[in-house]
FIDO-579152 format. One record per residue (C-alpha): x, y, z; residue number from 0. Coordinates in steps of 0.1 Angstrom, whole numbers. Example, Ala and Ser with C-alpha at 12.3 -4.5 7.8 and 13.67 -1.06 7.14 Angstrom:
residues 2
123_-45_78_0
137_-11_71_1
END
This chain:
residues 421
66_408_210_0
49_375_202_1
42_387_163_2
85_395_165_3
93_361_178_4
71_345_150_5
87_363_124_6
125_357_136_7
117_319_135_8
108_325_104_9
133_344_87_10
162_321_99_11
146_288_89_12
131_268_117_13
108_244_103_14
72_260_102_15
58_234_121_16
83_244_150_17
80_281_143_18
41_275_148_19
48_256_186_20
74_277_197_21
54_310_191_22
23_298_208_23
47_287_239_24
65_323_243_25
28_340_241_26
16_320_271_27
51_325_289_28
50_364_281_29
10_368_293_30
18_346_323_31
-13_328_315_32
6_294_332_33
-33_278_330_34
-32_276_291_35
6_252_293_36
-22_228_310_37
-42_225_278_38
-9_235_256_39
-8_191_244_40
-48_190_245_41
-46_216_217_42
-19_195_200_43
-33_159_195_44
-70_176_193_45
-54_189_158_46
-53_153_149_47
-87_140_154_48
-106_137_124_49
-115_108_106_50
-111_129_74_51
-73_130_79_52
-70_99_72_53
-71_102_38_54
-39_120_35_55
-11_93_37_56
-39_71_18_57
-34_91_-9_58
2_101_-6_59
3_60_-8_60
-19_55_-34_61
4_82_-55_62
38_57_-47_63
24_26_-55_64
12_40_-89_65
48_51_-97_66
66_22_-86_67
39_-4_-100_68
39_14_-136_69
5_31_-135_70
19_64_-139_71
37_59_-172_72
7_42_-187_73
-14_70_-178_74
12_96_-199_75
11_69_-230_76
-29_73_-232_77
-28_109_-231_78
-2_107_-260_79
-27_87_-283_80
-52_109_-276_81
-39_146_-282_82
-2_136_-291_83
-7_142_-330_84
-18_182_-324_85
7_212_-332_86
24_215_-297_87
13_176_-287_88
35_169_-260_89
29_198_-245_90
-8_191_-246_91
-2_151_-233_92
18_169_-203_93
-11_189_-195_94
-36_157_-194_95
-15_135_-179_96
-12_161_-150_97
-50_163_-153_98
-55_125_-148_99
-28_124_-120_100
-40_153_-105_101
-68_129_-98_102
-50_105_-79_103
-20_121_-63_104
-33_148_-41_105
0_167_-38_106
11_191_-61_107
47_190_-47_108
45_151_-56_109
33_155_-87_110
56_182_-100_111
87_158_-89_112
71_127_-107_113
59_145_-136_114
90_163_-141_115
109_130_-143_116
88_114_-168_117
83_142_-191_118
109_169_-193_119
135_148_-205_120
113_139_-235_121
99_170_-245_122
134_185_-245_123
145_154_-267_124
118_166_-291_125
128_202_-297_126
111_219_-266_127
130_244_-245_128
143_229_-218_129
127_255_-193_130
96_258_-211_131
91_217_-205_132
102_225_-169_133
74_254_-162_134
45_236_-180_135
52_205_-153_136
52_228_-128_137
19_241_-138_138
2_212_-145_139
10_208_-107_140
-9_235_-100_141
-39_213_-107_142
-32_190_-80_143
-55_210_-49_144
-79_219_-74_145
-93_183_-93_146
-102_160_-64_147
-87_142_-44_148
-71_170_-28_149
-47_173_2_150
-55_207_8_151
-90_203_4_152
-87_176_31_153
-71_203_53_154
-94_231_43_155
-126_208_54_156
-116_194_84_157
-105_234_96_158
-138_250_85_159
-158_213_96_160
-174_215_64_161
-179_182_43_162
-149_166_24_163
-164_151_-1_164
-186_181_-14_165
-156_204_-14_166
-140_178_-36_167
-168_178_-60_168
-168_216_-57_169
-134_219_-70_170
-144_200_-104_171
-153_224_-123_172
-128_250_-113_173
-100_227_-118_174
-118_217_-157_175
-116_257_-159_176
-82_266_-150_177
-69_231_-170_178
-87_252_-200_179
-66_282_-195_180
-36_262_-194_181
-47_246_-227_182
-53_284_-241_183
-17_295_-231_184
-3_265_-252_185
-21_272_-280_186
-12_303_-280_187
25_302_-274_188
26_276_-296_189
15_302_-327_190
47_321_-320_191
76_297_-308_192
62_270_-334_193
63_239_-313_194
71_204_-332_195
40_180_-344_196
48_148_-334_197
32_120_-361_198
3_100_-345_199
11_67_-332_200
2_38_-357_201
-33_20_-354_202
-22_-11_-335_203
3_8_-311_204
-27_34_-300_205
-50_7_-292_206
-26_-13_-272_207
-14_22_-251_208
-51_27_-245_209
-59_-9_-237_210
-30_-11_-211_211
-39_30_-199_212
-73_18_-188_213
-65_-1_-155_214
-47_30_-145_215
-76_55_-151_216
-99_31_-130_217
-80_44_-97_218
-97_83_-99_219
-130_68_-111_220
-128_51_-78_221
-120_77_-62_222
-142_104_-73_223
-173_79_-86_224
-176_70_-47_225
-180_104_-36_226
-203_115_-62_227
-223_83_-59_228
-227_83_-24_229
-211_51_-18_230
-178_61_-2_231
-167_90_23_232
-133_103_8_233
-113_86_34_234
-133_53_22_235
-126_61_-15_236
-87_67_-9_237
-84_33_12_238
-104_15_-20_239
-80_37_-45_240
-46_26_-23_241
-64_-14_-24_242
-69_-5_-64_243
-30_9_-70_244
-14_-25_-51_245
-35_-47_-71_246
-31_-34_-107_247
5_-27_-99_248
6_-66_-84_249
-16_-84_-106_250
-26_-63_-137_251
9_-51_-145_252
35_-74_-128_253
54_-43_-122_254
51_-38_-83_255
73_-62_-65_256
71_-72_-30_257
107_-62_-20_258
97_-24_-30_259
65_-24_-10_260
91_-7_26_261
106_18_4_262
69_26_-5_263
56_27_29_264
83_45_47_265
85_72_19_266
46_77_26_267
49_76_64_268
80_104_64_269
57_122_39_270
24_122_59_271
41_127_92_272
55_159_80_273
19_170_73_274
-1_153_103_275
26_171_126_276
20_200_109_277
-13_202_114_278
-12_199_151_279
12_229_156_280
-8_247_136_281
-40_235_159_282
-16_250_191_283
-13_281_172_284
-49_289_161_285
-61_284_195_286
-40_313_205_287
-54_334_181_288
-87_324_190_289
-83_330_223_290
-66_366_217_291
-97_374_197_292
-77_380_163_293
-105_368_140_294
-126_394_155_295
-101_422_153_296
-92_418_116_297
-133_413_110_298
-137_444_124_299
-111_460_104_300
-121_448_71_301
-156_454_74_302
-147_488_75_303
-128_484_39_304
-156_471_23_305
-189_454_22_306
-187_443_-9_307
-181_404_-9_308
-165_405_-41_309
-139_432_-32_310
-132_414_0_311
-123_382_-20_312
-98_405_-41_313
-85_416_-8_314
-79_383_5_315
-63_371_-27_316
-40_398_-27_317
-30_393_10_318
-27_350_4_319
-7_359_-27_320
21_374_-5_321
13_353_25_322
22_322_1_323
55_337_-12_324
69_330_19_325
50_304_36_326
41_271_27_327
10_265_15_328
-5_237_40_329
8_260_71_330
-3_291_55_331
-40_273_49_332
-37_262_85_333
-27_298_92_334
-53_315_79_335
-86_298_77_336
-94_304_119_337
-91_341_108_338
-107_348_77_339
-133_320_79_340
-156_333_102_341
-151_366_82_342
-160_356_53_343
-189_335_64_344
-206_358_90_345
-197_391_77_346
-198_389_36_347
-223_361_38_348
-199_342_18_349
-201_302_9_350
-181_284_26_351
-174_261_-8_352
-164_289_-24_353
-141_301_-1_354
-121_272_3_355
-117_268_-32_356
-102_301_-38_357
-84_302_-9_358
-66_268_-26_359
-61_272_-54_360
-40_310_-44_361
-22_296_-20_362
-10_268_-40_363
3_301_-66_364
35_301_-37_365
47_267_-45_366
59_283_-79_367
66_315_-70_368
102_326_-50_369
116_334_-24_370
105_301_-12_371
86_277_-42_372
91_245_-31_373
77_233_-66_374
92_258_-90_375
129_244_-75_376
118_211_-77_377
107_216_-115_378
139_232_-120_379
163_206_-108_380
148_177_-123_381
154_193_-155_382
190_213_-148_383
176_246_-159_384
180_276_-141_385
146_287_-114_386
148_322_-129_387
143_308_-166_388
119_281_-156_389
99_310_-137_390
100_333_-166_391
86_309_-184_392
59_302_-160_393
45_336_-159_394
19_328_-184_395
8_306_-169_396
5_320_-137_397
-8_350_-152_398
-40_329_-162_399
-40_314_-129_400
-44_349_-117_401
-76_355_-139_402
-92_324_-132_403
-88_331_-93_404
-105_364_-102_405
-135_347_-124_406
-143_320_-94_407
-142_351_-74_408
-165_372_-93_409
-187_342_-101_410
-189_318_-71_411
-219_294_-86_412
-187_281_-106_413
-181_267_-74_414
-211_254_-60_415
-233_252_-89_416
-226_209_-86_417
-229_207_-46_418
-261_227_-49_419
-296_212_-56_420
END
């Protein structure tokens, strides 16, 4: 009954966030366990306390005050000088200059939307496919949970209490990995659909694009030198990278004015409430699991699948693809972790590091992929292109999205091998 209530909500469109509350409420009413409405608000706000938290609407902040103090379109005009001149070259600074704010945005839906705006327009202008410039933004989105900072990594640690800041350095090198892929893919579409060459910029121009670039890049060595140093927790390190963003913007640039600061903030307070509230339902919801034993039930009924760790992992990215087809990904992390975590931990004996990183970067897959792909329509209305053409032309790279999910699988110290000793 409770399961049938849960997926009603669903189906007609209640936010998830309400779905989440309402289905935990009508499981209490339907047991007539009137003791749990006692802790029902307990459970809610206990969601919400971590420190680690904190650093989502830093960096949600951090990622407006970039766009609207200039830092963002300096960051495209570096990666121009430095791959622009290459077969394909626009393509390739699209990729990078995902890769560098991927670094600084935490938020792949974010990124998609400010990405798209800056470069589909001009790779169409230059003879790309309209749909084709559409679905490389979207990817390039796709590396937003992976390189830190990373809003679901945020989410991921403070669910499975493990540490922030190595999970963050733990997703380095698969996000260098699946940016490689990416890389692959245009190099190898470009052999067949013969993308333009655009002429390397003259001597003069390049140094002054790099020159002015290098403020901008400071803001993710901030960010991720902290927490590799030791200096900084991530919360720390997106407070100093917020502090960084308002001063180049200010001071550096000249290009963040004081009258666009409320826009900024309330954009980044709607943004991060949507996520902190969230959160909490989600807190309401996985208590009721907990407390009707579901972990256990489906640990029980995998380990008698398998006991192979590796063909679990298949089995879970095969069930979080389809779980993230329809959910979104934040509520389906929040979803899922109190149930397979333990499972994967105390049954397979898997790392916790590696888990979380899989479990990421597959769920993050749903953003692009329909019925709901909350980043593929984005993509596709920024440029006006149909979200059936921009997906066909996505499936490459989703395709090596897919194998890279099944590599990190197969080979977890691609995971740890940095957070290990």
């Amino acid at each position: 009954m409770t399961g049938g209530v849960f997926l009603t909500l669903l189906l007609i469109g209640l936010p998830i966030s309400f779905v989440l509350m309402v289905t935990a409420a009508v499981y209490i009413w339907l047991t007539d366990n009137t003791a749990l409405y006692g802790s029902f608000m307990q459970q809610l706000f206990a969601g919400l306390e971590s420190y680690g938290l904190l650093a989502i609407p830093l960096f949600m902040l951090t990622g407006e005050l970039m766009n609207a103090g200039g830092l963002t379109r300096r960051l495209v005009a570096m990666a121009s000088v430095l791959v622009g001149g290459l077969r394909g070259g626009l393509a390739y600074v699209n990729l990078i200059a995902n890769m560098m704010m991927a670094s600084i945005m935490g938020s792949a839906v974010a990124q998609i939307a400010v990405m798209s705006r800056v470069m589909t327009p001009e790779m169409e202008r230059q003879g790309y496919d309209r749909a084709f410039a559409a679905a490389l933004t979207s990817a390039g989105g796709l590396l937003s949970p992976i390189i830190p900072p990373s809003m679901l990594f945020v989410i991921f640690g403070v669910l499975a209490q493990i540490a922030i800041g190595d999970l963050f350095i733990a997703g380095i090198i698969p996000g260098l990995i699946l940016a490689g892929a990416f890389f692959l893919v245009i190099a190898i579409l470009g052999v067949f659909h013969e993308f333009p060459r655009v002429a390397r910029p003259a001597r003069a121009e390049a140094l002054k694009a790099l020159a002015g670039g290098l403020p901008a890049l400071s803001i993710p060595v901030v960010i991720i030198g902290g927490i590799l140093l030791g200096w900084a927790t991530p919360t720390e390190s997106a407070a100093l990278a917020v502090l960084a963003a308002f001063v180049i913007g200010r001071f550096v640039y000249g290009e963040l004015t004081l009258p666009a600061l409320p826009k900024v903030l309330v954009e980044t307070g709607l943004n991060a409430a949507a996520v902190t509230f969230l959160i909490a339902a989600a807190n309401v919801f996985g208590w009721v699991l907990l407390y009707e034993q579901v972990p256990q039930t489906v640990a029980r009924w995998s380990g008698g699948l398998t006991d192979d760790p590796f063909v679990f992992m298949l089995l879970v990215n095969l069930m979080l693809l389809l779980v993230g087809m329809v959910i979104d990904g934040i509520a389906a992390l929040i979803m899922v972790v109190p149930i397979l975590m333990p499972i994967a931990t105390d049954v397979f004996g898997i790392d916790p590091y590696h888990f979380g990183v899989v479990v990421c970067i597959n769920l993050i897959l749903g953003l692009l992929t329909p019925p709901v792909g909350a980043g593929l329509y984005v993509a596709s209305s920024m440029a006006d292109a149909r979200p059936t053409a921009v997906f066909k032309a996505l499936i490459p790279f989703l395709g090596s999205t897919l194998a890279v999910l099944v590599l990190l699988s197969w080979q977890p110290d691609l995971v740890t091998m940095l957070i290990r000793d």
